[in-house]
N, C-alpha and C positions, 0 to 999 in steps of 0.2 A: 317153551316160549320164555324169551328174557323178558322181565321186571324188573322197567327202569327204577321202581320205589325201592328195588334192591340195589341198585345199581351195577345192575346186569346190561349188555350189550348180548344178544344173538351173533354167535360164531360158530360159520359152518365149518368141519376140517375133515376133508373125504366124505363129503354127501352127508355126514350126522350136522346139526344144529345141537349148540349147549351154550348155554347162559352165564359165556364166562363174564366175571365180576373180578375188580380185585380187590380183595379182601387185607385187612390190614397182615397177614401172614405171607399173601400175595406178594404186596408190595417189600416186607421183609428179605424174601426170596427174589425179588426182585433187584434190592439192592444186595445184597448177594451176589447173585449173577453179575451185575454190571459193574460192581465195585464204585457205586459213585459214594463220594460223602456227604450230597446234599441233595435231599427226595425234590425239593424247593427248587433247584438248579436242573434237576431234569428235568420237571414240569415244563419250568422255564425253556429250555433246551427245544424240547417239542413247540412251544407257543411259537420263539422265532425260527420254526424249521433246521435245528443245528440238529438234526441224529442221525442214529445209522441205521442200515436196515437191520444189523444184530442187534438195537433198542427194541424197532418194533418187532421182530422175532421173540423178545426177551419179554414186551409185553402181552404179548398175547399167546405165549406159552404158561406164565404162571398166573394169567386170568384165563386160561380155559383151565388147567389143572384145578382152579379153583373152583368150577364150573361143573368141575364131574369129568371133566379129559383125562385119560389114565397114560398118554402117548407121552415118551421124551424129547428132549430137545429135540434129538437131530429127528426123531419122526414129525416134529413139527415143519421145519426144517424142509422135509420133501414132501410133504401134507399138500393136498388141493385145496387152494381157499378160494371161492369164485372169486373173480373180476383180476384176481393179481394181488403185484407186486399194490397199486394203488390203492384199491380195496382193503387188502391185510391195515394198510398206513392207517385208511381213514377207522376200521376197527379200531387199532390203535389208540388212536387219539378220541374218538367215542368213551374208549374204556377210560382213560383219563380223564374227560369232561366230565363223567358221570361218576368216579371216585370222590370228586372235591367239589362238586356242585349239586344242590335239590333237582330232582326232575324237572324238565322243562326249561331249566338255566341252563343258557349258552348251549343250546343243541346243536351237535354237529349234522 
């Protein structure tokens, strides 16, 4: 079960639930992957809807690995996440609200 006091969001991938979170390593890994040079500008990126689906792939692969997910990209990639393409989004951007804000702040 996630624990937003951790800032964990519940992410299903192939029928398991894991509490992916992202953790400041997370997001290291994160800018890694996507090569941006300003974590600030992604944020932002997401608030006015400017990303791509390899962002939200990109986020909720190194917040489930951080989670306890042991899967690679591309198994994320072809992973079942109920509801879709939508769903994965709104996890997404969940995992974001709850990095940079207390519980209960701005709940998606």
């Amino acid at each position: 079960m996630a624990n937003p006091w951790r800032s964990e969001v519940a992410l299903e991938i192939d029928g398991t639930s894991y509490p992916a979170k992202l953790t400041l390593g997370a997001l290291v890994e994160l800018e890694t992957l996507l090569k941006f040079s300003s974590l600030q500008d992604f944020v932002q990126d997401f608030e006015e809807q400017k990303f791509s689906a390899k962002d939200v792939a990109a986020v909720l692969f190194v917040a489930a690995k951080a989670g306890g997910w042991q899967g690679d990209f591309e198994a994320l990639l072809s992973a079942k996440i109920p509801g879709g393409p939508m769903a994965a989004t709104q996890k997404a951007v969940a995992l974001l609200v709850a990095a940079f804000s207390l519980p209960g702040d701005g709940e998606v």
